[in-house]
DRENDO-1510 file (C-alpha; in Angstrom, 1 decimal, always signed):
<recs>
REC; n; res; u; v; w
REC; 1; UNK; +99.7; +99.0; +86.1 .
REC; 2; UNK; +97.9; +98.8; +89.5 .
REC; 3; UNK; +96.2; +96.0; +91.2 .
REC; 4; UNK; +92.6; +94.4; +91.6 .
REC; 5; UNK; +91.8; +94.1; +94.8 .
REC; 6; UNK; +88.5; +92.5; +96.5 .
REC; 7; UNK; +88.5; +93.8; +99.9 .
REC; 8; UNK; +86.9; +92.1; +102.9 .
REC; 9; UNK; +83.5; +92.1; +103.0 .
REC; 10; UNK; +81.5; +94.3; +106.0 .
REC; 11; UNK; +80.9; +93.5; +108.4 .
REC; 12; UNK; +81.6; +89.8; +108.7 .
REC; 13; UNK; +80.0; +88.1; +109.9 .
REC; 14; UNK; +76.9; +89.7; +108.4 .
REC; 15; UNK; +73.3; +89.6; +109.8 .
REC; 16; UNK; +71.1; +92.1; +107.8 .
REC; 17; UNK; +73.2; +94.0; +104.7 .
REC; 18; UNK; +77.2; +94.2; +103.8 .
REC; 19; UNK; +79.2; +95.9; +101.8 .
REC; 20; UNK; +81.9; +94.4; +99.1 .
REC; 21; UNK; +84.9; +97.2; +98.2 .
REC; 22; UNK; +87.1; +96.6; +95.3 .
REC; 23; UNK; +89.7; +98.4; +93.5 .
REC; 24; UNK; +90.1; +98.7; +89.7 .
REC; 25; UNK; +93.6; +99.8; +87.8 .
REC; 26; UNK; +91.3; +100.9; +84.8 .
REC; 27; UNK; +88.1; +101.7; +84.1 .
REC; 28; UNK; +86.0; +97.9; +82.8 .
REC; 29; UNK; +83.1; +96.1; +83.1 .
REC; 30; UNK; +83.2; +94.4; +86.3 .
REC; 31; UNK; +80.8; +91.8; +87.6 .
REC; 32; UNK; +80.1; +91.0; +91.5 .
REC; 33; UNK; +78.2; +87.8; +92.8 .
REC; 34; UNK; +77.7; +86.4; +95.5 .
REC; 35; UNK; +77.5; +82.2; +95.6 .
REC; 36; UNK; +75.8; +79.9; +98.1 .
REC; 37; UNK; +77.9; +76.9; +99.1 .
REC; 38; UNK; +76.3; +75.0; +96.2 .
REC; 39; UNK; +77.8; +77.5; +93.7 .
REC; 40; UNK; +74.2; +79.4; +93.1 .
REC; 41; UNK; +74.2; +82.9; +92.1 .
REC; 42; UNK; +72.3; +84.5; +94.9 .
REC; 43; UNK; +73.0; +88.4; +94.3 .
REC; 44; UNK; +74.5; +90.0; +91.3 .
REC; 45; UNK; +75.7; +93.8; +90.3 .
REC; 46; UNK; +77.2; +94.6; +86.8 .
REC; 47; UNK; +78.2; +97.9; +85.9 .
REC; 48; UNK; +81.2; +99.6; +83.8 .
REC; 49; UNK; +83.2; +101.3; +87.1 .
REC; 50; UNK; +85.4; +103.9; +86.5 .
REC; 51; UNK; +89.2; +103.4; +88.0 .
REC; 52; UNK; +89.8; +103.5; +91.3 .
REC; 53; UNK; +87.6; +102.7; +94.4 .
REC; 54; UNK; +84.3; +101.3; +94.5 .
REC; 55; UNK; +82.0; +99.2; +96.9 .
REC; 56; UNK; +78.7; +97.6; +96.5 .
REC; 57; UNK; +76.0; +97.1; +99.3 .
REC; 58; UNK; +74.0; +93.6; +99.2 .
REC; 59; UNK; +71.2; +92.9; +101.5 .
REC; 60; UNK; +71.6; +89.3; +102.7 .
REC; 61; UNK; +68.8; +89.6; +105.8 .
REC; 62; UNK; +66.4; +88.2; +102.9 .
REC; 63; UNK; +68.5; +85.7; +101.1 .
REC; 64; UNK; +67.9; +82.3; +102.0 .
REC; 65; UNK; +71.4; +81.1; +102.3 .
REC; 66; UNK; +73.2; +81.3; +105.6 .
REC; 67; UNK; +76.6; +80.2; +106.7 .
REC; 68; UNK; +79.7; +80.4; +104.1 .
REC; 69; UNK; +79.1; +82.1; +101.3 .
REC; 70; UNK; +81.3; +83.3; +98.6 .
REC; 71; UNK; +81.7; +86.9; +96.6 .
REC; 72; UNK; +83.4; +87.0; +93.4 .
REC; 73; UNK; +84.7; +89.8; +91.4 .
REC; 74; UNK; +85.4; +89.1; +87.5 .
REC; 75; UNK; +86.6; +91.7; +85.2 .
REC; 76; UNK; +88.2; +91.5; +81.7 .
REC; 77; UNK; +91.0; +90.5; +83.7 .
REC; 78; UNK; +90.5; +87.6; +86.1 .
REC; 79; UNK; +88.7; +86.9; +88.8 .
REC; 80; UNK; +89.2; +87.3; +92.3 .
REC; 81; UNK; +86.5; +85.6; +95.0 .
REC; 82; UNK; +86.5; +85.4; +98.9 .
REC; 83; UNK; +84.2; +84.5; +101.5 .
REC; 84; UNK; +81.4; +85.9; +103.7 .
REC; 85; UNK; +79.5; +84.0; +107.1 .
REC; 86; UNK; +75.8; +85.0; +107.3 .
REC; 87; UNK; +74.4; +84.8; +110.4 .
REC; 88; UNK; +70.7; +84.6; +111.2 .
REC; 89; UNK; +69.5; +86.7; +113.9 .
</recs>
């Protein structure tokens, strides 16, 4: 079987919007978030994705969290998370 992956977020750092890719082996319910350093849920996309290739846009301009923030994909099997620097313009 194939691999999860959580790519890098785009760009990063991020000012206005970004754009988390990932890769599924099978098709699943998947869950994205995105945390503030005090573990909040700040964004959040859940969907059933299809294998393959997939990315998700998040508009962060209007969050108020800046600095390190994390992203975090969980599917039925695991979770993968990374990290993100928002920048305010």
């Amino acid at each position: 079987s194939g691999q999860r992956k959580l790519m890098r977020n785009r760009p990063n750092p991020v000012f206005d919007e970004t754009t988390i890719g990932f890769e599924l082996p099978e098709g699943c319910d998947a869950r994205l978030r995105i945390l503030d350093a005090m573990g909040r849920v700040v964004a959040e996309r859940k969907a059933t994705y299809s294998t393959g290739y997939h990315e998700e846009r998040f508009q962060v301009g209007n969050m108020h969290s800046q600095g390190v923030l994390y992203y975090e994909l969980t599917t039925p099997y695991g979770s993968l998370s990374s990290k993100m620097v928002v920048v305010k313009r």
